[in-house]
C-alpha positions in Angstrom: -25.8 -4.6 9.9 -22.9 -6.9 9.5 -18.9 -6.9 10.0 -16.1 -9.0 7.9 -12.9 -9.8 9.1 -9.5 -11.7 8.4 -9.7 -14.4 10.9 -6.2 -15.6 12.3 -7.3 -18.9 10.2 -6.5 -16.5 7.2 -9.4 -16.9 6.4 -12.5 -14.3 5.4 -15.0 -14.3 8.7 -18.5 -12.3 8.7 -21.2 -11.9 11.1 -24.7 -9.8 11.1 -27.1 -8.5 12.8 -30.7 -9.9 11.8 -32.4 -6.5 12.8 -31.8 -3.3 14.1 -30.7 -3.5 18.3 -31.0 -7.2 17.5 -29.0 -9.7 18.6 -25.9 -11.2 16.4 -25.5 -14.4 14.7 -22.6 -16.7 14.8 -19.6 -16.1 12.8 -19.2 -17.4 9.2 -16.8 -18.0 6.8 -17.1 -18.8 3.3 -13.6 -20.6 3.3 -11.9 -18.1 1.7 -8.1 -18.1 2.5 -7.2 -14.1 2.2 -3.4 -11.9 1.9 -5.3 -8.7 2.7 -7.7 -7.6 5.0 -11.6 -7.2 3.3 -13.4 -4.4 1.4 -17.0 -3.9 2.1 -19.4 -1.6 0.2 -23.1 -1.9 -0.2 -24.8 -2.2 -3.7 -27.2 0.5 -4.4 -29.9 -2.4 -4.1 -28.7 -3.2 -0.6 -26.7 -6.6 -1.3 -22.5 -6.3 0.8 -20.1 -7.0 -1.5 -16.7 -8.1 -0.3 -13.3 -8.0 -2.0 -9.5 -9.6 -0.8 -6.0 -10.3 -1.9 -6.2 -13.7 -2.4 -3.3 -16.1 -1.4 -2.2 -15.9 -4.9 -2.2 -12.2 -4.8 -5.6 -11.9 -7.4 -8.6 -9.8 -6.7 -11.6 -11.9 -5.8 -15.1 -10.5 -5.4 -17.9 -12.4 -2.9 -21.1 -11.0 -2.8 -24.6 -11.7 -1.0 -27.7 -13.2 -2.7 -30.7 -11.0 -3.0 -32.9 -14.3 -3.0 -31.6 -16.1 -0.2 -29.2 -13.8 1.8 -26.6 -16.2 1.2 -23.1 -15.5 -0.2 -22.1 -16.3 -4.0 -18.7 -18.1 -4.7 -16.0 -16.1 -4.9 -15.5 -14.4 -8.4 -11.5 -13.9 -9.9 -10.7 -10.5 -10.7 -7.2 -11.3 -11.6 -4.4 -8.9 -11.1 -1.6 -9.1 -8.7 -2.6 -7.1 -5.8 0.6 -5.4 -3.7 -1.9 -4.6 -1.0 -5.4 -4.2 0.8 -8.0 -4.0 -2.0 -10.4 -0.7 -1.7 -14.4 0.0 -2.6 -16.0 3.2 -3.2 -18.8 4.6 -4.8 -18.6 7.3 -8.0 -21.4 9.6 -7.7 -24.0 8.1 -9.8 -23.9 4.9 -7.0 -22.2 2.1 -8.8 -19.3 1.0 -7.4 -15.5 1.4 -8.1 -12.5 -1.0 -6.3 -8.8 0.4 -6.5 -5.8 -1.4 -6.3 -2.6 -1.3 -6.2 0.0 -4.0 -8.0 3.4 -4.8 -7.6 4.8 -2.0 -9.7 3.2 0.6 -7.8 0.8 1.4 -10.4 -3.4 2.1 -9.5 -5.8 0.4 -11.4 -9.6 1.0 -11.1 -12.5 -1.1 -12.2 -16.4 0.1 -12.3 -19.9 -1.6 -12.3 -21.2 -1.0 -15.7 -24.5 -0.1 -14.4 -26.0 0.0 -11.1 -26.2 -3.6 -9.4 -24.2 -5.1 -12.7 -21.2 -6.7 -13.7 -17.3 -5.0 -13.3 -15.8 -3.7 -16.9 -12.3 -3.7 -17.6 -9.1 -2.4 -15.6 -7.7 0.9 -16.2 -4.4 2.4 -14.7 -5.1 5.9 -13.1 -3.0 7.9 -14.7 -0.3 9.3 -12.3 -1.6 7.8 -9.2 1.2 5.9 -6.9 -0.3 6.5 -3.4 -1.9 3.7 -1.5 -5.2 2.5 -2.9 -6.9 3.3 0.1 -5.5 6.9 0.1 -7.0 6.9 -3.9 -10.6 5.7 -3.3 -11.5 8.5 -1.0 -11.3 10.4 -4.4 -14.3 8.5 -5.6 -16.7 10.5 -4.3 -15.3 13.3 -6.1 -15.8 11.5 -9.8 -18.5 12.4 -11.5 -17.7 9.3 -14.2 -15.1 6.6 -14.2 -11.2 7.8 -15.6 -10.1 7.2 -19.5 -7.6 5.0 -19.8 -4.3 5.6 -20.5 -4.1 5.0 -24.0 -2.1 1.1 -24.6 -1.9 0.2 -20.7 -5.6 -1.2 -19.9 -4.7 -4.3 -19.0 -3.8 -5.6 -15.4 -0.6 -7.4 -14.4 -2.2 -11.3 -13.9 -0.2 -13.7 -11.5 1.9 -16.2 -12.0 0.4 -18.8 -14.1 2.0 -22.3 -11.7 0.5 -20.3 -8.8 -2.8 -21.3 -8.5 -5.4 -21.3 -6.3 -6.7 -24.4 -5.2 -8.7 -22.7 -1.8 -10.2 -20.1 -3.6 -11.9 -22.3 -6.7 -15.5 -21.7 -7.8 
């Protein structure tokens, strides 16, 4: 078992539990600085992925290693989040983050297979609630939405506001 938090650092913190009624590690951080507070789901092949609003207001992606139990470096979704990032799973078990950018506007992304890579963004059609009010739907879609036909792609930030705390 394991928790994440947003340290008052700013930064992404996460401890675990090394077995069950065991006792807890120390806390960790990967260094991340975040805008958001974390999203946690669980791949179908038991590895915690994590997702934030970085200081730049992109979608990143961390994620344990299966070999050493480690954590990956963070991995730019792009965008330009307007709030807290959300994770869910569709029914056939991959996974699914929603989010919401700065015009109001959902967009989803989905694993292209089970324990794979993300494809591209699509804007849920009619959706303006919160993105955490939108992936409690998840569970209720049997496949991932069509796009809306011209308006696949995702608002990216700024270009002169990079990132320099949340390189690779």
């Amino acid at each position: 078992m394991g928790g994440f938090g947003r340290g008052s650092d700013g930064a992404l913190w996460h401890i675990w539990q090394a077995s069950p009624n065991g006792a807890w590690g120390q806390w960790q951080s990967p260094g991340a600085v975040l805008t958001s507070n974390p999203a946690v789901a669980r791949a179908a092949d038991g590895r915690l992925l994590a997702f934030v609003r970085g200081n730049n207001g992109a979608l990143f992606q961390i994620q344990q290693l299966k070999e050493t139990r480690g954590w990956s470096a963070l991995r730019l979704h792009g965008g330009f989040l307007s709030n807290n990032p959300s994770v869910g799973r569709l029914t056939d078990g991959r996974l699914a983050v929603v989010v919401q950018v700065t015009n109001d506007v959902a967009y989803i992304t989905t694993q292209v297979a089970l324990n794979q890579g993300w494809g591209g963004w699509k804007i849920l059609a009619g959706a303006r609630a919160t993105s955490g009010a939108l992936v409690k739907r998840l569970g209720t879609l049997m496949e991932e939405p069509e796009p809306v036909p011209g308006e696949d792609l995702m608002p990216e930030p700024v270009e002169n506001e990079i990132v320099t705390d949340l390189a690779e």
